[in-house]
mmCIF file of the C-alpha atoms, coordinates in Angstrom:
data_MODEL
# 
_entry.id   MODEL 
# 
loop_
_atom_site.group_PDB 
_atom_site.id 
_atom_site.type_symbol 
_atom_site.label_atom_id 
_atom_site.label_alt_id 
_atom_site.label_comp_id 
_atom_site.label_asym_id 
_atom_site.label_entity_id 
_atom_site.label_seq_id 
_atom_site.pdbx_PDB_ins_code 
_atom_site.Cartn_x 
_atom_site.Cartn_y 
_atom_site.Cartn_z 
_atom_site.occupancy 
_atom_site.B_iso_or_equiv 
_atom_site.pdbx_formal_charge 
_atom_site.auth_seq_id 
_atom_site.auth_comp_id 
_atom_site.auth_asym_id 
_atom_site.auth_atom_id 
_atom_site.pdbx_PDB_model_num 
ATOM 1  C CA . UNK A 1 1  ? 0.000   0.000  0.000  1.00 0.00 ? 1  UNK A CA 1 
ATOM 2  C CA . UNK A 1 2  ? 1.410   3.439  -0.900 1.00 0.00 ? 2  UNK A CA 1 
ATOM 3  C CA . UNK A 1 3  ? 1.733   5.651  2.255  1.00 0.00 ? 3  UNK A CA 1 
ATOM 4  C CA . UNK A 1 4  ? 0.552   8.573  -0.043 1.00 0.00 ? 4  UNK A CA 1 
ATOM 5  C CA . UNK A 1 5  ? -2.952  7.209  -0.602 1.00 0.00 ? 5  UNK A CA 1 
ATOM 6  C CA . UNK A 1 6  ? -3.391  6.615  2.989  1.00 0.00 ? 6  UNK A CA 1 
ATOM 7  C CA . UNK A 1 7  ? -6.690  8.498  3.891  1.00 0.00 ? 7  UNK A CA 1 
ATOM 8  C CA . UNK A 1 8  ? -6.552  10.881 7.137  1.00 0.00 ? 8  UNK A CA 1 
ATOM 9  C CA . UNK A 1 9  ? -10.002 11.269 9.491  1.00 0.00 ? 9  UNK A CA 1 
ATOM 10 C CA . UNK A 1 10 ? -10.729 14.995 10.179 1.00 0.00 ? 10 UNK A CA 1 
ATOM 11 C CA . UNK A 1 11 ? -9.870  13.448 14.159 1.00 0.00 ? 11 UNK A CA 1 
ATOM 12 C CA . UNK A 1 12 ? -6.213  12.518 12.957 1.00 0.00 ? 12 UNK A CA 1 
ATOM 13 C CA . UNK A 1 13 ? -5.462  16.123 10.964 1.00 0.00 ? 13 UNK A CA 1 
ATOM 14 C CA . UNK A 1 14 ? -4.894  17.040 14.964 1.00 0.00 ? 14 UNK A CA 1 
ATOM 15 C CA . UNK A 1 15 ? -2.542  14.305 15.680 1.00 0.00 ? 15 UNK A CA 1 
ATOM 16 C CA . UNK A 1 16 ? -0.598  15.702 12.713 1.00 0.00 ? 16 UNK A CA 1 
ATOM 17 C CA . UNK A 1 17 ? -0.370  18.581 13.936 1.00 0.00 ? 17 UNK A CA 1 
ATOM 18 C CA . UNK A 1 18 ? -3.317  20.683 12.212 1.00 0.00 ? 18 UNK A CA 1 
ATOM 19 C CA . UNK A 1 19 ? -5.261  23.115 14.663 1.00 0.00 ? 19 UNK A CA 1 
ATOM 20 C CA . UNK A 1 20 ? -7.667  24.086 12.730 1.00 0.00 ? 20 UNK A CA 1 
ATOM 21 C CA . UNK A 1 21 ? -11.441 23.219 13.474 1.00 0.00 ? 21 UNK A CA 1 
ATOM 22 C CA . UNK A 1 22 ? -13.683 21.642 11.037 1.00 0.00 ? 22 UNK A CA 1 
ATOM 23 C CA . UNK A 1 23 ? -15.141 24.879 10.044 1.00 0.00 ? 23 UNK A CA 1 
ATOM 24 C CA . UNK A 1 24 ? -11.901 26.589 9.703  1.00 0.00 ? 24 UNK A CA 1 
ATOM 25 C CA . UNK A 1 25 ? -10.868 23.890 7.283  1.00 0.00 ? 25 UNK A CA 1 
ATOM 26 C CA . UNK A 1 26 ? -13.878 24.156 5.030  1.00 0.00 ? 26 UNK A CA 1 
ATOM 27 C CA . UNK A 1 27 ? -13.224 27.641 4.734  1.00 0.00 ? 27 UNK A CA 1 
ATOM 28 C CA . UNK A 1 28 ? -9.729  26.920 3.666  1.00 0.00 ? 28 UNK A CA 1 
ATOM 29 C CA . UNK A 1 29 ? -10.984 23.909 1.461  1.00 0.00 ? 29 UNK A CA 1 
ATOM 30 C CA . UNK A 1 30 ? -13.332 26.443 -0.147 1.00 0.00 ? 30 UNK A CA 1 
ATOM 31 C CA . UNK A 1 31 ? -10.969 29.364 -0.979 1.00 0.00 ? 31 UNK A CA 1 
ATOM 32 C CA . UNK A 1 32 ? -8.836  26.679 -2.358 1.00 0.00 ? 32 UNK A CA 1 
ATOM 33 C CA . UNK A 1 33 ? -5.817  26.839 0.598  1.00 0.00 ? 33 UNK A CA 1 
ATOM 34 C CA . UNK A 1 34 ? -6.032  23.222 1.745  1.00 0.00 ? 34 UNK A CA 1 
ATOM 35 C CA . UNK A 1 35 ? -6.393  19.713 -0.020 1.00 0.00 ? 35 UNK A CA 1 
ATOM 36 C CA . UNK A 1 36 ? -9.669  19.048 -1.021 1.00 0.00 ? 36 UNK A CA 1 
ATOM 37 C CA . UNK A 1 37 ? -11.642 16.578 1.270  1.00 0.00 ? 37 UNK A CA 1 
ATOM 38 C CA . UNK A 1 38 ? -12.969 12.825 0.217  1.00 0.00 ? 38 UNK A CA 1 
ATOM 39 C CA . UNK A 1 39 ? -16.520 12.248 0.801  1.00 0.00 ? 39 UNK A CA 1 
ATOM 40 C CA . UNK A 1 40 ? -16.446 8.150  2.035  1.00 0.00 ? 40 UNK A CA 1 
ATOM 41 C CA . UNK A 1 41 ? -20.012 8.263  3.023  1.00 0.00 ? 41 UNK A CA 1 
ATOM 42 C CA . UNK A 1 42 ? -23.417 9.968  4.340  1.00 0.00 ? 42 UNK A CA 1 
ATOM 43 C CA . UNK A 1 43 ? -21.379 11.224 7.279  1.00 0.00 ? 43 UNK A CA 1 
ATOM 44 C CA . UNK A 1 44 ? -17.613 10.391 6.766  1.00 0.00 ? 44 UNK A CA 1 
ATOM 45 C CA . UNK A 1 45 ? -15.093 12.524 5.151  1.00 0.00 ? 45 UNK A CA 1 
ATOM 46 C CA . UNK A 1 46 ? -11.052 12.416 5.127  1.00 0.00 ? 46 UNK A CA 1 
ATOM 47 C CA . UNK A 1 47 ? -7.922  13.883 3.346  1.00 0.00 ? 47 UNK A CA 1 
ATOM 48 C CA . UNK A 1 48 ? -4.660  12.113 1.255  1.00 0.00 ? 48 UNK A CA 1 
ATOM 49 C CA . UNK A 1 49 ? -2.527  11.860 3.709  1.00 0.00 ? 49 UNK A CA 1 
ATOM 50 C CA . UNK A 1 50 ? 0.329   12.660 0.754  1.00 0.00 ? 50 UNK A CA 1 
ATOM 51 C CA . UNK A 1 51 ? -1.665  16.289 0.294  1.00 0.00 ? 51 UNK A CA 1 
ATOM 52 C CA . UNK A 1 52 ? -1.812  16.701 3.948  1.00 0.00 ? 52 UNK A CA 1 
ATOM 53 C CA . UNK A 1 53 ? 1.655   16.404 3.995  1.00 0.00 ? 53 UNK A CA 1 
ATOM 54 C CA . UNK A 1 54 ? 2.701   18.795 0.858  1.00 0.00 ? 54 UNK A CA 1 
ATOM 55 C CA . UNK A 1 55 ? 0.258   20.926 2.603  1.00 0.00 ? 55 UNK A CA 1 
ATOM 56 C CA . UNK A 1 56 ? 2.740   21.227 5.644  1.00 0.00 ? 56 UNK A CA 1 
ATOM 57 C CA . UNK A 1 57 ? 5.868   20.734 3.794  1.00 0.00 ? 57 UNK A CA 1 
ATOM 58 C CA . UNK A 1 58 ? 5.162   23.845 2.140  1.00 0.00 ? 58 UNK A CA 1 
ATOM 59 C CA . UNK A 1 59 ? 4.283   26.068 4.833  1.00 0.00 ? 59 UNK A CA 1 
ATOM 60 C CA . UNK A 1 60 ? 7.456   24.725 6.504  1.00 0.00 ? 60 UNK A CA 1 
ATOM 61 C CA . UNK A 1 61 ? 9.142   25.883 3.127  1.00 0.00 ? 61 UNK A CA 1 
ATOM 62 C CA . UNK A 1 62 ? 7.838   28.715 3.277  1.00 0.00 ? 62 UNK A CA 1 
ATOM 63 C CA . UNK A 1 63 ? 8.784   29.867 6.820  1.00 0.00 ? 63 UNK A CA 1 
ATOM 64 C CA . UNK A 1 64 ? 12.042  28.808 6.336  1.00 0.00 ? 64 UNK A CA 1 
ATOM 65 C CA . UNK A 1 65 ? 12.209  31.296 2.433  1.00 0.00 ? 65 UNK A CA 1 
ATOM 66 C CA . UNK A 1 66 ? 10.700  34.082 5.068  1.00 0.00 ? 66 UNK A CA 1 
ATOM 67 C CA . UNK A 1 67 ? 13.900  33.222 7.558  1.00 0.00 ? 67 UNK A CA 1 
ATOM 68 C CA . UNK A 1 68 ? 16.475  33.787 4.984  1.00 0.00 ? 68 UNK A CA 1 
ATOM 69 C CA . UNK A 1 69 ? 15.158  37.112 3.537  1.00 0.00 ? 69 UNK A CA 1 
# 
């Protein structure tokens, strides 16, 4: 199984490390700032775990470009 495709529950985006609240993240998902979510049912929705990640990775990148300026 490719790590990439792993899917992420809205409850695990905390345990790595996003503080955001749901609505927060819809907002975000809506202006087009965070990886889009996966509808898996009536009531269940989750994230790439590879686009979480490049999600972070670049904000990372990003503070560090700010650091250097």
């Amino acid at each position: 199984m490719q790590i990439e495709r792993l899917l992420v529950s809205k409850k695990e985006l905390k345990a790595l490390g996003i503080p955001y609240t749901p609505q927060h993240i819809a907002r975000l998902e809506k202006a087009g700032t965070f990886p889009k979510r996966i509808v898996l049912g009536q009531c269940r929705v989750a994230w790439c775990y590879g686009e979480i990640r490049a999600w972070i990775d670049e904000r990372i990148a990003r503070r560090d470009a700010a650091g250097k300026g």
